[in-house]
C-alpha positions as CSV (number, residue, x, y, z in Angstrom):
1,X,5.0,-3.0,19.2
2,X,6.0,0.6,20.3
3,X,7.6,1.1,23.7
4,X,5.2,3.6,24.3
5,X,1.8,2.0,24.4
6,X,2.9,-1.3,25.0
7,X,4.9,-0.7,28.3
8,X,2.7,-3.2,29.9
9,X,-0.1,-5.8,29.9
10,X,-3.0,-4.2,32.0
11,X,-3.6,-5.7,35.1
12,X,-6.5,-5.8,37.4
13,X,-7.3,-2.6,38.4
14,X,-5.4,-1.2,41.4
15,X,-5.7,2.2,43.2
16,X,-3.0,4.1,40.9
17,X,-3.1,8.0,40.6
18,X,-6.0,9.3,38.6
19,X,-4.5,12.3,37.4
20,X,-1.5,11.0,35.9
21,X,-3.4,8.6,34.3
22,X,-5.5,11.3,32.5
23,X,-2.3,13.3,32.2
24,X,-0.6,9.9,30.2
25,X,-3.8,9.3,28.3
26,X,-3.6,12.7,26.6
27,X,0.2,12.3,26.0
28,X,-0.3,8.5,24.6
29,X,-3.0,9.7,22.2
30,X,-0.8,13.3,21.6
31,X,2.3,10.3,20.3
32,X,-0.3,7.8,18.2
33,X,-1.0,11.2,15.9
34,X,2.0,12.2,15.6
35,X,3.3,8.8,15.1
36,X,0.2,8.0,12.5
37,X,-0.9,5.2,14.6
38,X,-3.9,3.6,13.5
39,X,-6.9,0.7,14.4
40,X,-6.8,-1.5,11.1
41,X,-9.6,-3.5,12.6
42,X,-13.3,-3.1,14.5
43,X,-12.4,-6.9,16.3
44,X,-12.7,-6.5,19.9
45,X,-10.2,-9.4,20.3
46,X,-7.7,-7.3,17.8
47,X,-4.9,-6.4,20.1
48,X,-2.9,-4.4,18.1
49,X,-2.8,-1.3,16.4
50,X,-0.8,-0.3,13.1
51,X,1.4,2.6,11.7
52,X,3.2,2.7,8.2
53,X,7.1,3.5,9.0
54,X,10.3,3.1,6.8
55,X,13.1,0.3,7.3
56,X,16.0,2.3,8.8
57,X,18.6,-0.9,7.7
58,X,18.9,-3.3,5.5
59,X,17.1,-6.4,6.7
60,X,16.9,-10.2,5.6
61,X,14.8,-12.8,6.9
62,X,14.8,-16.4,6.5
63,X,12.6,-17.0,4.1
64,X,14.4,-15.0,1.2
65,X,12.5,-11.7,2.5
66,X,15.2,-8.9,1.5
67,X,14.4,-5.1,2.5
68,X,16.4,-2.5,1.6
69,X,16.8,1.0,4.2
70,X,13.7,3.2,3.2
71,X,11.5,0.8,1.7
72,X,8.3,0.5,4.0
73,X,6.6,-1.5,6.4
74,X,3.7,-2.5,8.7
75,X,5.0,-1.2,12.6
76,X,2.6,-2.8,15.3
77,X,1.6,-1.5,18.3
78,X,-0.2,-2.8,21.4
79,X,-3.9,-1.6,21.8
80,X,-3.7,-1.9,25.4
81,X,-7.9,-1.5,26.2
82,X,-7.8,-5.1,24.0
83,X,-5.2,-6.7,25.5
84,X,-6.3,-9.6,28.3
85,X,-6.1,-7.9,31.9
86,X,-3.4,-9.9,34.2
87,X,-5.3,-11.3,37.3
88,X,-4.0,-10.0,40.7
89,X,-2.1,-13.3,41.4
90,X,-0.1,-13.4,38.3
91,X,-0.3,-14.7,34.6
92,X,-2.1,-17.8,34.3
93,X,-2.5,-20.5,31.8
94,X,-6.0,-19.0,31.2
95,X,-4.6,-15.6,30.3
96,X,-1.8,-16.6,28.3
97,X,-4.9,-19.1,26.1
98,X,-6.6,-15.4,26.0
99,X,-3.6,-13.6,24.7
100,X,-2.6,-16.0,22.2
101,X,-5.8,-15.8,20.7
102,X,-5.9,-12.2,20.7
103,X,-2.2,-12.5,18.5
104,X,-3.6,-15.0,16.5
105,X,-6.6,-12.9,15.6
106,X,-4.9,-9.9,14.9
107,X,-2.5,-11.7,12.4
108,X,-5.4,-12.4,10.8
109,X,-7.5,-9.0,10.6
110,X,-4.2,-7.5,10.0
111,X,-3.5,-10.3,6.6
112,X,-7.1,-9.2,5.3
113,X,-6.2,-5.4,5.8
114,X,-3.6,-5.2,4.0
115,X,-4.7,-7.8,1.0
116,X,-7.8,-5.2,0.8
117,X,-5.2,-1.9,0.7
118,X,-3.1,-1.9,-2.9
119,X,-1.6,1.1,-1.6
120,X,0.3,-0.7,0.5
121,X,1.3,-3.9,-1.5
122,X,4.9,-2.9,-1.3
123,X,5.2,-3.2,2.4
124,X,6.5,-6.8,2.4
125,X,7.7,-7.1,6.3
126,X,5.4,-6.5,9.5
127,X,7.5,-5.5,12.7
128,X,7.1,-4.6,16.2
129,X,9.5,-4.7,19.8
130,X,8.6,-6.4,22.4
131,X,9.9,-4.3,25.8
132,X,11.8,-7.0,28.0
133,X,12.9,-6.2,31.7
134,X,16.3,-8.4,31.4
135,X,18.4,-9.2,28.4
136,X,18.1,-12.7,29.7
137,X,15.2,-12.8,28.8
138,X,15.5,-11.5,25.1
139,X,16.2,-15.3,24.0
140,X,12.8,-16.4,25.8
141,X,10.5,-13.3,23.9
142,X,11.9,-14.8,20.6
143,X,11.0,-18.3,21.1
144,X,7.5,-17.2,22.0
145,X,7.2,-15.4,19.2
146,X,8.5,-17.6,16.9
147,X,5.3,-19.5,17.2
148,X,3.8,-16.8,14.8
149,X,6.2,-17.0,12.5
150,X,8.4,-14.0,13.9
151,X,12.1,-13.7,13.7
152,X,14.2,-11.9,16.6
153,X,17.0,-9.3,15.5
154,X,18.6,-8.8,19.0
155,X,19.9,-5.6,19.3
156,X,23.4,-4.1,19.8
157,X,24.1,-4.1,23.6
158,X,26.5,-1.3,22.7
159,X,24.0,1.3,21.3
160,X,24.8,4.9,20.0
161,X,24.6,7.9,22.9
162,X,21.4,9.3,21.4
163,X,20.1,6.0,20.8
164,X,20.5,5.1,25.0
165,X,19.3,8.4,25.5
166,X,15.7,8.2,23.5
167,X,15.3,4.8,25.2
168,X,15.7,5.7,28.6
169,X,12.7,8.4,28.0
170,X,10.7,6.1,26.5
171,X,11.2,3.9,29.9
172,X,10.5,6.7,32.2
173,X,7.6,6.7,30.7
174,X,6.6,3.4,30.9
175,X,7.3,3.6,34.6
176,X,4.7,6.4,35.0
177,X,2.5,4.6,32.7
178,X,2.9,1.3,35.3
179,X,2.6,3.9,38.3
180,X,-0.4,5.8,37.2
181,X,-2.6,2.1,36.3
182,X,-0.6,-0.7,38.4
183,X,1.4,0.8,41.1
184,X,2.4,-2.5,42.6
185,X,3.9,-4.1,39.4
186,X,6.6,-1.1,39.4
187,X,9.9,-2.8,39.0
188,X,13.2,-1.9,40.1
189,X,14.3,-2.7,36.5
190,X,12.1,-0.7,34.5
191,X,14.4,2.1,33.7
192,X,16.4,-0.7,32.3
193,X,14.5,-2.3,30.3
194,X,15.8,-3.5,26.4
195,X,13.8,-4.1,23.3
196,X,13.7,-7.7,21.3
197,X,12.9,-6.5,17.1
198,X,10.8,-9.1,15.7
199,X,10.3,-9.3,12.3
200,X,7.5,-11.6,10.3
201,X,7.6,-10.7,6.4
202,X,4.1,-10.3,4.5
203,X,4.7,-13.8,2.9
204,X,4.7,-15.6,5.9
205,X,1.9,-13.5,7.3
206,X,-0.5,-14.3,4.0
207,X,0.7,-18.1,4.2
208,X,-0.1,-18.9,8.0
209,X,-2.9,-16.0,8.7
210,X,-4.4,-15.1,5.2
């Protein structure tokens, strides 16, 4: 789930600034061409979109999955006019029902996608991060997403220099994203915000979704 069109979940519509909204939506749709970032599905309850990228690591995954650095997979991405609009008040049980859905349907579309693509039968892991505003709260992301069949790889809280550097533009961003659509859910701790790599392989994916 890319940083940078999954910042975050839309919420009702506030009075945000209309021209760096239209400024942003040129930019976000500027970064899904160059990053290749595509709809695998016409489901209006699909809530992700999709992009083909490499494995920069080696990566194993409990059920025997083993990917080797340069082999590819499936990277999600948040399609964020799908995803279920946050009432004013706050998440409710209502919206989180609407949002699991949305996950749970997109698992789906995206199992039938790539069982109908043989270009692509060597991508054997799906993967996405999941921004998170506290590191405490890395633990909680995984256990939700667990329930799909996802496995965390917490990250290094000693990253490289140009490592810290890329993510602290990608969270500007996300700050004038949340300014220009939800001023009022601007955090202090948005410039600070961490990343929680989940991992589900294709096996898993096919077996629970397919």
């Amino acid at each position: 789930m890319a940083v940078w069109d999954s910042a975050e979940f839309k919420t009702t519509p506030q009075r945000g600034h209309t021209w760096l909204a239209s400024a942003l939506s040129v930019l976000d749709e500027r970064l899904r061409r160059r990053q290749a970032v595509f709809e695998y599905s016409r489901n209006p309850a699909c809530v992700f979109r999709l992009d083909i990228c490499r494995t920069p690591e080696p990566l194993a995954l409990c059920d025997g999955t083993r990917v080797c650095p340069g082999e590819r997979m499936a990277r999600l991405h948040f399609w964020n006019e799908h995803v279920p609009t946050i009432p004013r008040s706050g998440a409710t049980i209502g919206w989180a029902r609407q949002l699991n859905h949305g996950i749970a349907t997109s698992l789906r579309e995206l199992a039938g996608f790539l069982a109908g693509r043989p270009d692509l039968s060597d991508v054997r892991v799906v993967h996405g991060e999941v921004p998170s505003g506290a590191s405490a709260k890395s633990d909680q992301i995984a256990r939700i997403m667990s329930h799909y069949g996802f496995e965390a790889k917490l990250e290094s809280t000693h990253l490289p220099f140009n490592r810290r550097l890329h993510r602290f533009g990608e969270n500007i961003l996300i700050s004038l994203i949340v300014l220009a659509h939800n001023p009022g859910a601007l955090h202090f701790d948005t410039l600070a915000r961490v990343r929680v790599p989940i991992y589900l392989s294709r096996r898993r994916l096919e077996k629970e979704f397919g």
